[in-house]
N, C-alpha and C positions, 0 to 999 in steps of 0.2 A: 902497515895497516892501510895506509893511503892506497897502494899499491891493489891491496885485497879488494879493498870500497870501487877500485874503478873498475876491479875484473869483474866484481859481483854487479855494476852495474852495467857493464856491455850486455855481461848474461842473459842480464834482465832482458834486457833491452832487444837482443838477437828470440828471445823466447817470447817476447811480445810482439816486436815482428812476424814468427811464424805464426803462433794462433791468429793476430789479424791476416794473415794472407789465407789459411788456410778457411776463416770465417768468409774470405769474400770470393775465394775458389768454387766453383768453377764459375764466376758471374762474367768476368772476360771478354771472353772468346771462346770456339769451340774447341775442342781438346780433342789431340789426336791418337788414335791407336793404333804405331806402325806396325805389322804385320811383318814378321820375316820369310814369310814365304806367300808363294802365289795365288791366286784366286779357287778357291776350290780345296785347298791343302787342310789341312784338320786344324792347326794355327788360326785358318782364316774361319772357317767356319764356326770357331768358339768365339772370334772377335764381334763376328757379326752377329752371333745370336744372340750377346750381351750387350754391344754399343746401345741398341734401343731401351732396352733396360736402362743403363746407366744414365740417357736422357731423357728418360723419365721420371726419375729417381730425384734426378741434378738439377732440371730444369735449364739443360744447357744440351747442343751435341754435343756428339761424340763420332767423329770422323777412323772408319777405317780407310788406310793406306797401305797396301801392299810396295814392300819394297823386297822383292826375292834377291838371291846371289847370294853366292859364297856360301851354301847353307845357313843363313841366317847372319853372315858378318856382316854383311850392308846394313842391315837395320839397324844390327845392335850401335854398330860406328854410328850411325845417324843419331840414333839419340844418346848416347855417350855424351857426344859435342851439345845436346839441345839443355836449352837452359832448364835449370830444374825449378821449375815453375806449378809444377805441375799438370801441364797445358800438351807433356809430349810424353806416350807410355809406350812402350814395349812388351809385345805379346810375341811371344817364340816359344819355341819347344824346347826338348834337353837338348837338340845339338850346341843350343845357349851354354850348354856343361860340359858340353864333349869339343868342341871347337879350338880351345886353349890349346888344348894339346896334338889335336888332330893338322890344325896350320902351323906353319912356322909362323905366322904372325897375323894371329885373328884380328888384332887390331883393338884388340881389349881385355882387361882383365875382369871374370865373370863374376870375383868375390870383392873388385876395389871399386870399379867404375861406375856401379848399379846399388839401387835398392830392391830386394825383392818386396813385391806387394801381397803377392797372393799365386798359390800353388793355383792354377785354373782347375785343372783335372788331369787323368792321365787315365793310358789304355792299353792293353795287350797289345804284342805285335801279333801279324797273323801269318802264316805258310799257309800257302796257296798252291794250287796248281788250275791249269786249261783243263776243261772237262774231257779231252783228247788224252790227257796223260793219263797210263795206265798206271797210278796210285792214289789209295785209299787211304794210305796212312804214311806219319812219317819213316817207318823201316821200309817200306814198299819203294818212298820214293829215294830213299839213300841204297835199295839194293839195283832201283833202276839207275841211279845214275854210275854206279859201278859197270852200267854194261854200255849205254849210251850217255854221248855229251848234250848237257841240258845246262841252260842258262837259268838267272831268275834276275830277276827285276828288285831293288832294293830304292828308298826313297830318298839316297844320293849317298857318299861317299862317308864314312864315321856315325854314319844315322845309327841307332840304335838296331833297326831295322838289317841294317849291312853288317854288321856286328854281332847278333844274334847268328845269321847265317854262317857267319863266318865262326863262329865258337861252333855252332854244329857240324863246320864241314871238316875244324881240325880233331874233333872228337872222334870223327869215323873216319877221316885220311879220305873220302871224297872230294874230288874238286865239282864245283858247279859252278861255271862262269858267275865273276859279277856283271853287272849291265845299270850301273846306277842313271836313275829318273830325278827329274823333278816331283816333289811328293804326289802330286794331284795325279800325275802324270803316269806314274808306277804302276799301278794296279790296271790301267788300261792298258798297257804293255803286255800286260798276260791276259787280259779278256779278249783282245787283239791275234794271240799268239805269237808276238812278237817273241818273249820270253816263254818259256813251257811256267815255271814257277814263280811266285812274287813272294817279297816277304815287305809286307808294308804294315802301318799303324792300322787299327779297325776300324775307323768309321769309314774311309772312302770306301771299304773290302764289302765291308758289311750290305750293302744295298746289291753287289754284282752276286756275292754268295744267294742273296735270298731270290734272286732273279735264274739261278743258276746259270751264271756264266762263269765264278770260277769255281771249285770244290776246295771247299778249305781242308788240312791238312792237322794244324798242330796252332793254337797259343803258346806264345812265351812266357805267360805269367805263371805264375806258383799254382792260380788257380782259375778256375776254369771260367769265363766272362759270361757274362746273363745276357749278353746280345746273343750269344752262339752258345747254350748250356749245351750239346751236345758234341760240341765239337773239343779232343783232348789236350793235355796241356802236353809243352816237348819232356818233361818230367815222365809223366804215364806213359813214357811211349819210349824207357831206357832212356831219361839222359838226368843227370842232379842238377841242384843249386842254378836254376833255370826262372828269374823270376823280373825278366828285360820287359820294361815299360818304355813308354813314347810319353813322355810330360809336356804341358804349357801350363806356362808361366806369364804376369802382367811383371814390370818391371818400370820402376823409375830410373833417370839419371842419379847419382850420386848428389848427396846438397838439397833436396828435394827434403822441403821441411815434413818433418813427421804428423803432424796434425794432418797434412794434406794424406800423405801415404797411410793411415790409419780410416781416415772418411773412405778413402777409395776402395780399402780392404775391405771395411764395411757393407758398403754399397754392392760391393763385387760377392762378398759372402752371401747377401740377403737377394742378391737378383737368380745366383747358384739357386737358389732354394725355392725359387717362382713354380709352381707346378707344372706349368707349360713347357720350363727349361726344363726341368728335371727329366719329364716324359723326353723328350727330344735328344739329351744326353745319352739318357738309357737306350733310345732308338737305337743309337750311335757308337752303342759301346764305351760310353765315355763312366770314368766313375770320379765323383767330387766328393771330398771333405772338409766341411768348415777348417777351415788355416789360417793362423794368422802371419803375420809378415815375418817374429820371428822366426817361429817354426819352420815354414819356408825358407827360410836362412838357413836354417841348421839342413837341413834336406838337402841344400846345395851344396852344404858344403861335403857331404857323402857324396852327391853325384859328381862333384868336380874329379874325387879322388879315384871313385870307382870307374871313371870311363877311362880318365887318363893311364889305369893300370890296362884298359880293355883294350884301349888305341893300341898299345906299347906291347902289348902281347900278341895281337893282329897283325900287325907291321904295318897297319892302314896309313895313308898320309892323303891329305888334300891338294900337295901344291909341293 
């Protein structure tokens, strides 16, 4: 009984700790938003369009810091080790899901050493081509690369992106060079002509399409995206069970008392919902649904499962 009296009173005690920390979160310091990928990437640009929100909301910043590399392992490692204070968040894409499997050693594990917060949003990938290449669609460009060698630009190595293309090219026994970028990076690659093809996430695509510099080709999702309603999904155009998103995600360290991760989810659900963000997301091709932290969990734990069968069937490796 003694024994029980002292367990029940630590409880207490660690459970009264957290709601005061989380009562006086975020009054501090400003709180940081590491970014796993580069200035300009679709990661970054949902960091920033929210940080302001979030200090507004908080009545504290909210710092983003791009930390790119390794597709996203530098950051996640960085706040892995950061105290779970709530003071240090992680905003990355699914290579956060695909990465375990893709390294021999990412340097974390994506279901022990995190909390997820909140699903951010997530978006078709897009096939692309240089307005120079003579196709219109994706059989046109799978019958052109049977005659001639064409490259495409993917937004690095295990990306969803690179892995999409790569399920389409063991489907029809096509090779098309890969040429993996930095994400921001990608899609100028084929506006460039660097690459004839890209296959990148939609928002950086979305502004060159409507410019016409590239011609898009095909989505990967199931179904067809309200940024581009006209343009087909790779399903409609002969291929199945075709429905590869590009996700981000906010993510705590592990230990990171739940009162805080709960205010954050909040805050992050109700700034999603800001009319200004909404219009700007949709610009962007992005699509959001209210989530909460478990949900997001459970999510993860499908994506963990489903990339690392997609890694292992590609033969992709990083390193």
């Amino acid at each position: 009984m003694r024994k029980t009296a002292v367990a029940a009173a630590a409880f207490a005690a660690l459970a009264w700790a957290g709601g005061a920390a989380a009562q006086e979160w975020p009054k501090q310091r400003p709180v940081t938003l590491l970014v796993g990928f580069g200035p300009g990437a679709s990661t970054d640009i949902i960091a920033r369009l929210l940080a302001p929100k979030l200090g507004e909301a908080l009545g504290q910043s909210f710092v983003v810091e791009n930390r790119g590399g390794a597709g996203g392992n530098i950051a996640a490692q960085q706040v892995r080790r950061a105290a779970p204070d709530g003071y240090t968040f992680l905003v990355t894409s699914v290579a956060f899901a695909v990465n375990p499997s893709l390294y021999a050693n990412a340097g974390y594990d994506a279901l022990k050493d995190f909390v997820p917060v909140i699903l951010a949003s997530s978006t078709p990938n897009l096939i692309a081509v240089h307005p120079s290449v003579p196709a219109n669609n994706l059989q046109e460009l799978i019958a052109l690369a049977r005659k001639e060698k064409l490259a495409y630009a993917s937004s690095g190595i295990g990306t969803t992106t690179h892995l999409s293309m790569e399920r389409i090219k063991t489907a029809t026994k096509v090779d098309i060079t890969h040429v993996p970028f930095q994400p921001a990076q990608a899609v100028g690659a084929a506006v460039a002509g660097q690459t004839q093809v890209s296959s990148t996430s939609l928002p950086p695509a979305v502004p060159q399409v409507r410019a016409g510099k590239l011609r898009p080709i095909a989505v990967t999702s199931a179904q067809r995206s309200a940024a581009l309603p006209d343009v087909p999904t790779v399903n409609e155009q002969g291929f199945s069970n075709f429905d590869d998103l590009t996700w981000f995600g906010f993510f705590a360290p592990a230990g990171t008392p739940p009162e805080i991760v709960a205010r954050m989810n909040a805050e992050l659900n109700r700034a999603f919902e800001l009319p200004d963000v909404k219009e700007r997301l949709a610009q962007l091709g992005f699509d959001f649904r209210r989530n909460t932290p478990a949900e997001f969990g459970a999510f993860l734990r499908e994506e963990v499962v489903k990339w690392a069968q997609a890694v292992k069937d590609s033969g992709a490796k990083a390193d």
